[in-house]
N, CA, C and O of each residue as an XYZ file, in Angstrom:
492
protein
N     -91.337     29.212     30.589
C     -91.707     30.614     30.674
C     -91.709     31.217     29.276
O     -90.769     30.969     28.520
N     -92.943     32.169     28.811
C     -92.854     32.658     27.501
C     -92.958     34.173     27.790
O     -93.771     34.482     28.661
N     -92.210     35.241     27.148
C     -92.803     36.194     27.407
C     -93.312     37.027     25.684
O     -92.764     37.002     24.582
N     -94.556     37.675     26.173
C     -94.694     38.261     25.055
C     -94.590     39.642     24.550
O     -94.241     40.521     25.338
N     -94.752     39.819     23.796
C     -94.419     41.809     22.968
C     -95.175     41.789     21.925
O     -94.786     41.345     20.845
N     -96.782     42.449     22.204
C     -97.366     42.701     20.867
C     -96.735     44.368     20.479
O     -96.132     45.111     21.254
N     -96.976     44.540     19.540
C     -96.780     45.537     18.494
C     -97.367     45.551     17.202
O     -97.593     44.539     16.539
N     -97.749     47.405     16.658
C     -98.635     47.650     15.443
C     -99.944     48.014     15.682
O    -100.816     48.009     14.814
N    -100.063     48.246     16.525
C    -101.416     48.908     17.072
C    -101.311     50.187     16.381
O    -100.303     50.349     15.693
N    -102.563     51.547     16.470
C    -102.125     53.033     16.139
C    -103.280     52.539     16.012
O    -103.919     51.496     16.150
N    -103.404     54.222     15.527
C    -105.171     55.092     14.824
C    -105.234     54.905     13.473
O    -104.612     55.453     12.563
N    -106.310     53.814     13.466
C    -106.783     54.182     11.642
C    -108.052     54.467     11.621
O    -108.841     54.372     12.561
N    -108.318     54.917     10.244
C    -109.898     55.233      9.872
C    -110.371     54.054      9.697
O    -109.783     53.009      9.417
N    -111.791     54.327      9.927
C    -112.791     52.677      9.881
C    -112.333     52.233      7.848
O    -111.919     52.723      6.797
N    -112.731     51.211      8.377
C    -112.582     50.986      6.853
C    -110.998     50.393      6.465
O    -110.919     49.662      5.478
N    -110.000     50.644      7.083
C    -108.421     50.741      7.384
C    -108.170     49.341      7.593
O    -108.932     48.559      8.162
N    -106.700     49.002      6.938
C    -106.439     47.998      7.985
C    -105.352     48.115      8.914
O    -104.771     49.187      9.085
N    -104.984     46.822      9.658
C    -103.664     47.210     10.988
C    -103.134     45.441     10.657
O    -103.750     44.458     10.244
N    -101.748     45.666     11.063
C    -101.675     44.070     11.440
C    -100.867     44.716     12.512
O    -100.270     45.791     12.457
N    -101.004     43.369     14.077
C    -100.417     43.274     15.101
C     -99.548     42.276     14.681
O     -99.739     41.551     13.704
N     -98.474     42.240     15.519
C     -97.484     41.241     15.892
C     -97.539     41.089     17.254
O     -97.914     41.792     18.192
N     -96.816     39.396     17.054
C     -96.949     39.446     18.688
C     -95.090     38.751     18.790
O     -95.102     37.521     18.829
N     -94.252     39.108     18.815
C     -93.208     38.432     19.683
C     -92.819     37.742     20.892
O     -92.870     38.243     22.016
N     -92.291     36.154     20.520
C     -92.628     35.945     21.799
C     -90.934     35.392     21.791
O     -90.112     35.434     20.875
N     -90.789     34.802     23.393
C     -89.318     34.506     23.810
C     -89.207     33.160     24.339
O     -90.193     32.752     24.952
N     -88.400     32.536     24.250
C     -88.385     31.296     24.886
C     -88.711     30.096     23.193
O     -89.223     30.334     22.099
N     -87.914     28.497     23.991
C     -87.925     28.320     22.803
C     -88.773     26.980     22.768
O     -88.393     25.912     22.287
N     -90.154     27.275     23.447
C     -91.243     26.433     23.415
C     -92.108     26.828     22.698
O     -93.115     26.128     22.599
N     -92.051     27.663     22.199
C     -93.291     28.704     21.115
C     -93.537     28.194     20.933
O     -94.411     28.036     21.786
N     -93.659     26.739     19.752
C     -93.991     25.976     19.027
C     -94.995     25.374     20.060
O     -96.134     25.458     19.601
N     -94.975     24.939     20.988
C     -95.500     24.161     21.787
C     -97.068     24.841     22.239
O     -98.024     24.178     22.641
N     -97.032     26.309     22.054
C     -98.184     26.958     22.384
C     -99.519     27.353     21.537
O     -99.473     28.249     20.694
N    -100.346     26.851     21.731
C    -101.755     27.686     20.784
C    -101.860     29.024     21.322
O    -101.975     29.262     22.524
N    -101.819     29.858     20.439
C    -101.956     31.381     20.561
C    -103.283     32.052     20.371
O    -104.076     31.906     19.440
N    -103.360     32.711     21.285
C    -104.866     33.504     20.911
C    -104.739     35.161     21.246
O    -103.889     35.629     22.004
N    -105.692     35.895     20.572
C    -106.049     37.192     20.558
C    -107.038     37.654     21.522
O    -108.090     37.014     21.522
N    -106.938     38.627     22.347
C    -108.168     39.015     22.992
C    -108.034     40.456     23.121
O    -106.893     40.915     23.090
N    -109.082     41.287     23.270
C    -109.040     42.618     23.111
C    -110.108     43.000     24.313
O    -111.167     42.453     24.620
N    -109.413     44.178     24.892
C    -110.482     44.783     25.957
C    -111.161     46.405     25.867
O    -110.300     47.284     25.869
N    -112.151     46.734     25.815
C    -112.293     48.185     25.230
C    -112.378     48.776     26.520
O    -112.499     48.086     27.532
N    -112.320     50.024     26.538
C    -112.586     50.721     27.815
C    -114.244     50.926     28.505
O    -115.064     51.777     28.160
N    -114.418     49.827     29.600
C    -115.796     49.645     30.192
C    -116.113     48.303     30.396
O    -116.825     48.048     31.366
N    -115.707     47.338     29.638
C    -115.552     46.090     28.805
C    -115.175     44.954     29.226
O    -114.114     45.260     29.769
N    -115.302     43.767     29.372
C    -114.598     42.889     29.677
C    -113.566     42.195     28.613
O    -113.634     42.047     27.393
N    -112.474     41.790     29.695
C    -111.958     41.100     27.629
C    -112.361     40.113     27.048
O    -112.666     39.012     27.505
N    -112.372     40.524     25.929
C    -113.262     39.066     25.196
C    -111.974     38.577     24.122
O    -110.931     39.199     23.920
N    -112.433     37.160     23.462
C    -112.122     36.472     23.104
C    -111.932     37.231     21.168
O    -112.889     37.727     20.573
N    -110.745     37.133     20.664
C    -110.885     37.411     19.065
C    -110.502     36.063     18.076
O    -111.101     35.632     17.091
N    -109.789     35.784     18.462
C    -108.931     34.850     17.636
C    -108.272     33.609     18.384
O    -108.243     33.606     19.615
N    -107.700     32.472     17.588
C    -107.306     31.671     18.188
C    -106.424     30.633     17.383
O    -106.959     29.981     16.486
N    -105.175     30.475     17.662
C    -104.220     29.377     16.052
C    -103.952     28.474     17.019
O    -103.974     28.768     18.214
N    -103.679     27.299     16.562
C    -103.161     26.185     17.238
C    -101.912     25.872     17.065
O    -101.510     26.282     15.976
N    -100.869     25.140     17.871
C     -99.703     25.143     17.719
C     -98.979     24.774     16.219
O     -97.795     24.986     15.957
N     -99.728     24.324     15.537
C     -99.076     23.483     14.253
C     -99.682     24.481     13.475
O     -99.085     24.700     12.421
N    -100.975     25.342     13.736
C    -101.118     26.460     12.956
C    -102.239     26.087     11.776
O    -102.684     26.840     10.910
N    -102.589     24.511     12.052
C    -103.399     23.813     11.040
C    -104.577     24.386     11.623
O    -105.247     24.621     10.618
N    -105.268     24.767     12.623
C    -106.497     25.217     13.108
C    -106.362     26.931     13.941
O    -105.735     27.409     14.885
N    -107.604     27.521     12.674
C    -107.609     28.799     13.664
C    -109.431     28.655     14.114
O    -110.258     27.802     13.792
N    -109.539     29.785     14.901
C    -111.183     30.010     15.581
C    -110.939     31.535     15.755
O    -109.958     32.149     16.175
N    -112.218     31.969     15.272
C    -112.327     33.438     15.304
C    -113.928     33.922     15.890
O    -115.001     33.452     15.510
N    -113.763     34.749     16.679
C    -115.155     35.162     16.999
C    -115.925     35.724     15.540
O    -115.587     36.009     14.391
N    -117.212     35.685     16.393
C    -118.535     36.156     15.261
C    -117.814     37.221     14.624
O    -117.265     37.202     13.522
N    -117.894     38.246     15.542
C    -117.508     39.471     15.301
C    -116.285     40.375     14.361
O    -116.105     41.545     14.023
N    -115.554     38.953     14.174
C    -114.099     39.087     13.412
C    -114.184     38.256     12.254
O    -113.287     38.424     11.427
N    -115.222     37.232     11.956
C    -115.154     36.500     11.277
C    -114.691     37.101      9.690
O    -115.150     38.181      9.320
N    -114.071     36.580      9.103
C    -114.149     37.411      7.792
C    -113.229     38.521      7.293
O    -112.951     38.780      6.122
N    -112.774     39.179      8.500
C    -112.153     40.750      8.603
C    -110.156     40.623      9.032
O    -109.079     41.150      8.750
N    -110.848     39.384      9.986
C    -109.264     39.495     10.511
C    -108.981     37.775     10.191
O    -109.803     36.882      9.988
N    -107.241     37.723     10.248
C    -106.811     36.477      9.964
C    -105.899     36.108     11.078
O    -104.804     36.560     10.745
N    -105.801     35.577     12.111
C    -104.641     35.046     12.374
C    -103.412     33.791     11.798
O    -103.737     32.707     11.314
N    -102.325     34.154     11.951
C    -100.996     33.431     11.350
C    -100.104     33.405     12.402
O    -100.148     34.172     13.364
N     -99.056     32.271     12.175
C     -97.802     32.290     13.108
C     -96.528     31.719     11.804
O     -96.659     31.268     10.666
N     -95.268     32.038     12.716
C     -94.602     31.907     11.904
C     -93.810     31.199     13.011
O     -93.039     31.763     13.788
N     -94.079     29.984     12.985
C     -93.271     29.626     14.112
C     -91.006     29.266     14.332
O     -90.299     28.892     15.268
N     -90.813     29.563     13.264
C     -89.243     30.168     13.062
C     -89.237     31.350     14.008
O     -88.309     31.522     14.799
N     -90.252     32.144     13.926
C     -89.603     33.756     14.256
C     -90.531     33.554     15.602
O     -90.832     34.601     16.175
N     -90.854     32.733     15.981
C     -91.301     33.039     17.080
C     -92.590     34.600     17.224
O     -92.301     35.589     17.897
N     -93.425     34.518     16.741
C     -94.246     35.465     15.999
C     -95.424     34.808     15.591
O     -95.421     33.868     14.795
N     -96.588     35.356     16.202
C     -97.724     35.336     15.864
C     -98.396     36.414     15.690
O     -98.119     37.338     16.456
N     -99.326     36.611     14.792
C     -99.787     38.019     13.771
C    -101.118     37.863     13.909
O    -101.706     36.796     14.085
N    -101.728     39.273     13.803
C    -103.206     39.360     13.660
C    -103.109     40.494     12.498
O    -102.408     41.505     12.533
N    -103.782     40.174     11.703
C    -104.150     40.968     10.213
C    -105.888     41.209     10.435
O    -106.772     40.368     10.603
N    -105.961     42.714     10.359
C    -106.926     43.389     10.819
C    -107.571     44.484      9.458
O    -107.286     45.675      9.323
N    -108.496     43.656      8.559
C    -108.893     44.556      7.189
C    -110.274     44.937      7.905
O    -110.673     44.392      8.934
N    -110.887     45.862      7.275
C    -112.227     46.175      7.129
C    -112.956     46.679      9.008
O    -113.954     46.511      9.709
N    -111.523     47.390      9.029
C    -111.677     48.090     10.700
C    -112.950     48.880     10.849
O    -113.206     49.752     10.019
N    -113.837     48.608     11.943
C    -114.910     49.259     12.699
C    -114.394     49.828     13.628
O    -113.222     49.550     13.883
N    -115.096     50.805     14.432
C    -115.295     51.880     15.583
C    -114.854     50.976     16.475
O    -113.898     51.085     17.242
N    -115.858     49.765     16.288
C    -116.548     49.014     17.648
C    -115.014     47.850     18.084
O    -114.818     47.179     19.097
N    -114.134     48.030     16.783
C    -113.016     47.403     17.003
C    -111.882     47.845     17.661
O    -110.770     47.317     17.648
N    -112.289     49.002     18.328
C    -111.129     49.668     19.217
C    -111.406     49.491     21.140
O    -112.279     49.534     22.007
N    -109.462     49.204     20.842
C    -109.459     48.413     22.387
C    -108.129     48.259     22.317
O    -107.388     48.630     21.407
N    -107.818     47.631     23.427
C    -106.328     47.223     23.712
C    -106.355     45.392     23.817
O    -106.841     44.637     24.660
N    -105.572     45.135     22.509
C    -105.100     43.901     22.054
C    -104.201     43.072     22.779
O    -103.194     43.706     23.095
N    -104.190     41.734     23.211
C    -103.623     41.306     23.981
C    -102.825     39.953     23.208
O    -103.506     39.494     22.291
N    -101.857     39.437     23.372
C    -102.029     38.412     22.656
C    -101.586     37.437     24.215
O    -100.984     37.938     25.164
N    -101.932     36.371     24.166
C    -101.533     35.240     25.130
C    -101.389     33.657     24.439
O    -101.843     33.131     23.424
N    -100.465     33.188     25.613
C    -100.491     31.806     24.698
C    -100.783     30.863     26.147
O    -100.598     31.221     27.310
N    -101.263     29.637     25.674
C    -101.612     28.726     26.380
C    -101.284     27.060     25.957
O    -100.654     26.703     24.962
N    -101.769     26.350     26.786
C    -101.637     24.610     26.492
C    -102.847     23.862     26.130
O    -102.856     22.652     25.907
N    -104.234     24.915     26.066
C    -105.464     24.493     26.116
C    -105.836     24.695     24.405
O    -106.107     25.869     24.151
N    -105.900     23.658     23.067
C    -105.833     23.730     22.124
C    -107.216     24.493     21.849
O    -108.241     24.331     22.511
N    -107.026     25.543     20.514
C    -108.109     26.467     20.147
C    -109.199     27.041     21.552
O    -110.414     27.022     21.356
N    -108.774     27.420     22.617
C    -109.470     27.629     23.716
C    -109.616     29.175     23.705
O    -108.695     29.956     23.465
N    -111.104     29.564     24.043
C    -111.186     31.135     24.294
C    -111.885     31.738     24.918
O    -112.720     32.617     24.705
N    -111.431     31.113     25.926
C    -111.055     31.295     27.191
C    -110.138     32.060     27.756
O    -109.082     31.459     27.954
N    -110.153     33.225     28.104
C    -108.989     34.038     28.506
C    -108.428     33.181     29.892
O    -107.246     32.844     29.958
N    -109.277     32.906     30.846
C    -108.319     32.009     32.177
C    -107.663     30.417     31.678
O    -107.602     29.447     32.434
N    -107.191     30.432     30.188
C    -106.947     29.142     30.078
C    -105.542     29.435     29.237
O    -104.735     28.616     28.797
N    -105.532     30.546     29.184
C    -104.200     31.041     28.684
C    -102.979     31.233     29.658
O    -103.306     32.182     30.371
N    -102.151     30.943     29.908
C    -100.915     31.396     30.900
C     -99.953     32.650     31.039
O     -99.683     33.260     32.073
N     -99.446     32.916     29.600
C     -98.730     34.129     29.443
C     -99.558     35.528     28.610
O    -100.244     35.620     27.592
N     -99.162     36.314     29.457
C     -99.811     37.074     28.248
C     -99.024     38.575     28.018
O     -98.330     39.166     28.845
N     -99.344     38.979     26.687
C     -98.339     40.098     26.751
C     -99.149     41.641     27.167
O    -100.351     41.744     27.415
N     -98.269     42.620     27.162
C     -98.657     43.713     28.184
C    -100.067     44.233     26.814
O    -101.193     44.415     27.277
N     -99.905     44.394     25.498
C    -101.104     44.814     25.050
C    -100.740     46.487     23.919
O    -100.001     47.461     24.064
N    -101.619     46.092     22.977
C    -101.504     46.949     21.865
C    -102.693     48.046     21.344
O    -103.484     47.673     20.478
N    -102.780     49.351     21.883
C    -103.816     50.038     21.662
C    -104.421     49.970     20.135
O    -103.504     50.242     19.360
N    -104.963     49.852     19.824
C    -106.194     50.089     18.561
C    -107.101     50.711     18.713
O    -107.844     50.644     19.692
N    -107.259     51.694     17.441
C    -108.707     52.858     17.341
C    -108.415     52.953     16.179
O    -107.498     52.968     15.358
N    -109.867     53.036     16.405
C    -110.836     52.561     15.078
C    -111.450     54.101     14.389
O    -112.647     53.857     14.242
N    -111.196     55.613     13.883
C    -111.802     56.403     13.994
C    -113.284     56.305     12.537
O    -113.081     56.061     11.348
N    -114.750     56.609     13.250
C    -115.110     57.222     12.195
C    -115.006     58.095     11.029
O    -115.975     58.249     10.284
């Protein structure tokens, strides 16, 4: 069982950056590839990011390519999303989940997921 706690969400201006955290519990962390997904209001959730357990492989959508980084720190049980060069179109509620399915993004292939971190993006 993992449970998670993102945090670091808030309102920035476009252009801004944010980093999320994600805290997680249990002491299989290591064992999990972590991924990002974000849902806007209307939206389905889609896929952002994606680290693999050893942290040697990430996958990032089109849309993030470039802007955002994912990292883990697998001591602290903590996986991070670093969010530069914020758009409008990047506001939503951030999810982080972890799964057994390596670099997968796939939201039904994830198992745990945490409750979620508002982001806005203002013009």
């Amino acid at each position: 069982q993992v449970q998670l706690v993102e945090s670091g969400g808030g309102l920035v201006q476009a252009g801004g950056s944010l980093r999320l955290s994600c805290a997680a519990s249990g002491r299989t962390f290591g064992s999990y590839n972590m991924g990002w997904f974000r849902q806007a209001p209307g939206k389905e959730r889609e896929f952002v990011t994606a680290i693999g357990w050893g942290a040697s492989s990430t996958y990032y959508a089109d849309s993030v390519k470039g802007r955002f980084t994912i990292s883990r720190d697998n001591a602290k049980n903590t996986v991070y999303l670093q969010m530069n060069s914020l758009k409008p179109e990047d506001t939503a509620v951030y999810y982080c989940a972890a799964g057994l399915r390596y670099g997968s993004r796939r939201s039904n292939e994830y198992d745990y997921w945490g409750q979620g971190t508002q982001v806005t993006v203002s013009s």
